[in-house]
ZADODO-66930 format. One record per residue (C-alpha): x, y, z; residue in one letter. Coordinates in pm, whole numbers, plus 50000, padded with zeros to 5 digits. Layout:
XYZA...
//
This chain:
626100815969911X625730835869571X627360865869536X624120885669442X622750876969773X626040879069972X626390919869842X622430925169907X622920912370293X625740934070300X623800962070226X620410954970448X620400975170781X620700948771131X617100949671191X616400941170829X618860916370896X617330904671176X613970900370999X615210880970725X616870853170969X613110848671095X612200851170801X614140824070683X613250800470991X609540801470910X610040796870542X612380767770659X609890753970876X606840757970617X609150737770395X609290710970702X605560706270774X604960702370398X607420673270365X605980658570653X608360641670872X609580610270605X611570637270398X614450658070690X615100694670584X617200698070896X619970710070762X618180739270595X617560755570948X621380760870963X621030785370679X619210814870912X621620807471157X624100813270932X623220847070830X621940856371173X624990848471332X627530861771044X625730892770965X624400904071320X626240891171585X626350860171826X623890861772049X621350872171768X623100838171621X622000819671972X618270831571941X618180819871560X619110789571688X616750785771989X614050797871702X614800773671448X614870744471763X611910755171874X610070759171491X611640719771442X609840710171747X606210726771676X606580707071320X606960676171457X604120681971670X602000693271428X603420666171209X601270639471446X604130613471421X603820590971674X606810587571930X607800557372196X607870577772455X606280616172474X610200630772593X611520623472289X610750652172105X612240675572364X615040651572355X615480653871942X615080697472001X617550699372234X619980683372016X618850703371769X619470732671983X623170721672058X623930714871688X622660747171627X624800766571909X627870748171802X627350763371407X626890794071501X629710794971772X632260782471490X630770808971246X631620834571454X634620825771547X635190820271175X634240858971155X636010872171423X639620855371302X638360871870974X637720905271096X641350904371273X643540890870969X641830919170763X642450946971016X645930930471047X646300936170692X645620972770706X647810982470950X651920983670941X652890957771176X655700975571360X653551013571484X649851002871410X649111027171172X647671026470820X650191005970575X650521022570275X648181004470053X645591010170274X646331043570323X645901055069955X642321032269924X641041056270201X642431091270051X640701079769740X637461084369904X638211117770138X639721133069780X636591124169579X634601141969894X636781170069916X636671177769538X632931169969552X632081195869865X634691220169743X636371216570089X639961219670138X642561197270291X645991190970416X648781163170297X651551162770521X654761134870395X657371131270769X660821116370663X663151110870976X666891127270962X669791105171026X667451070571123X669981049370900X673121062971176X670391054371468X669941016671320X673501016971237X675151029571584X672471016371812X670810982571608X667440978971439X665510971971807X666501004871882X665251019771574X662261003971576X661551017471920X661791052971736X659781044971484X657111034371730X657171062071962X657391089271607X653801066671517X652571072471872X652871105371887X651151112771570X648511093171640X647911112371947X647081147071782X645091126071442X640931136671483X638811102371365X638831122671033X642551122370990X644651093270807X648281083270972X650271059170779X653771044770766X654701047270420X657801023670455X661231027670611X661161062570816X658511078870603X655011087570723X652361107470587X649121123970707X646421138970577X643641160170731X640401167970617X638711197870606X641811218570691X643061249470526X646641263470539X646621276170840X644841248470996X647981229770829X650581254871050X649021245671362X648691210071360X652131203671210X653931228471383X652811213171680X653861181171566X657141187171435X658191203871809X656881171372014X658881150571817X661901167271877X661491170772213X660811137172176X664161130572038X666041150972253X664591136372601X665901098272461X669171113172281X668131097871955X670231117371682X667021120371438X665361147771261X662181154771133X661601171770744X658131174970684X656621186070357X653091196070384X650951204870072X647501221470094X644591215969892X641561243869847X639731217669629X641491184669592X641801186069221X645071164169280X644431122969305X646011110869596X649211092969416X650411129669252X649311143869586X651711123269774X654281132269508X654051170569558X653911165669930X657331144669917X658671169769696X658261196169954X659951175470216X662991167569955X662871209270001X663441207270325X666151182670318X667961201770100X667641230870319X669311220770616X666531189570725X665001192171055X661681216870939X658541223270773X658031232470428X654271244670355X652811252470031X649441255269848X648681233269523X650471254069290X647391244268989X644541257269279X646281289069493X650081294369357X653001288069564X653051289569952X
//
């Protein structure tokens, strides 16, 4: 399918969508009667069921494709061709039918294993959440809306004390048990709005729309003490620094964003670990 087309079907709304496939079926079928039945188009019908199917859904796929049977079996009707015996063009539309349904079954099973590799390939494979790649194309578009709106928000970079003694003393199944249950716990307290994401290693970061400094306090705070107690109930020897940078108008791009926010937690490492640092965008509101 061109690309032209493929981004313009992207962009039409389901029952536009949904239009277009009959749409499609009768132009199809016009096409049919006007060849008469010498010249077979029938492979032409599969191109409504197509986008029906990829585009809407499968059962909107199934009706396309009882449609399209049933528009194949008016033209030959109203083609007058003369059959042996007057079952046979049921017979011809029901096979019709069943090539149809078996197109638009693979299709969207062709979609769904699509949908799934790309969602795999957003996600860190070990907690779930956001890798990082996919984490910065999605603060690209929250930044451009913040700066936009003039609304603030809140970039928070969580680096785990002492993880390299926990893979060390206990193994790597272990540690990957705390990573899991650090991601779980953040994902708990994220809104829809908010972004979690495992960086790499035993850094995360989050960032949280349409929140303001003190906003920040709460949420964090909050965080930091679960995970401890977290920590402390399975006597995992881990930390949590946590640099948190607040933005009144998201002048920053994401990547020097992320930057100032891991600066602040390199603050807190050098502090004694195991806390919060919070500060404003020095450029927008001075230190913090």
């Amino acid at each position: 399918m061109p690309k032209a087309l493929t981004r313009l079907l992207a962009l039409l709304s389901p029952w536009q969508l949904r239009a277009f496939s009959f749409l499609l079926v009768a132009i199809v079928g016009a096409c049919d009667l006007a060849t008469s039945y010498e010249l077979s188009i029938s492979i032409f019908y599969t191109i409504p069921v197509g986008v029906g199917t990829w585009y809407v859904g499968r059962r909107f796929g199934f009706l396309v494709c009882i449609v399209s049977a049933i528009t194949w079996l008016a033209v030959d009707f109203a083609s007058e061709h003369p059959f042996s015996h007057p079952a046979i063009p049921f017979w011809n539309a029901s096979v019709r039918l069943g090539y149809f349904v078996i197109i638009a079954y693979l299709l969207d099973r062709l979609r769904g294993a699509l949908d799934f590799q790309e969602l795999l390939a957003q996600e860190d494979g070990l907690t779930g959440l956001l890798n990082a790649r996919t984490f910065r194309q999605r603060c690209d578009a929250i930044f451009m809306l913040a700066k936009r709106h003039g609304r603030p928000l809140a970039l928070g970079y969580l680096d785990l004390d002492g993880f390299k003694g926990v893979n060390d003393s206990f193994g790597h199944a272990v540690g990957d048990e705390v990573l899991k249950a650090v991601a779980s716990a953040l994902s708990k307290r994220l809104r829809a709005s908010d972004l979690g994401s495992r960086l790499g290693g035993d850094e995360f970061a989050v960032l949280l729309p349409e929140t303001d400094l003190a906003g920040a306090r709460t949420f964090f705070t909050e965080l930091h003490e679960s995970l401890v107690k977290l920590a402390g109930t399975n006597s995992w020897p881990v930390g949590f620094s946590i640099g948190v940078a607040v933005f009144h108008h998201a002048r920053a791009n994401p990547d020097d964003a992320l930057r100032y926010a891991d600066g602040l937690m390199y603050k807190v490492k050098n502090s004694g670990k195991n806390n919060i640092f919070f500060e404003e965008y020095a450029s927008e509101a001075g230190g913090g």
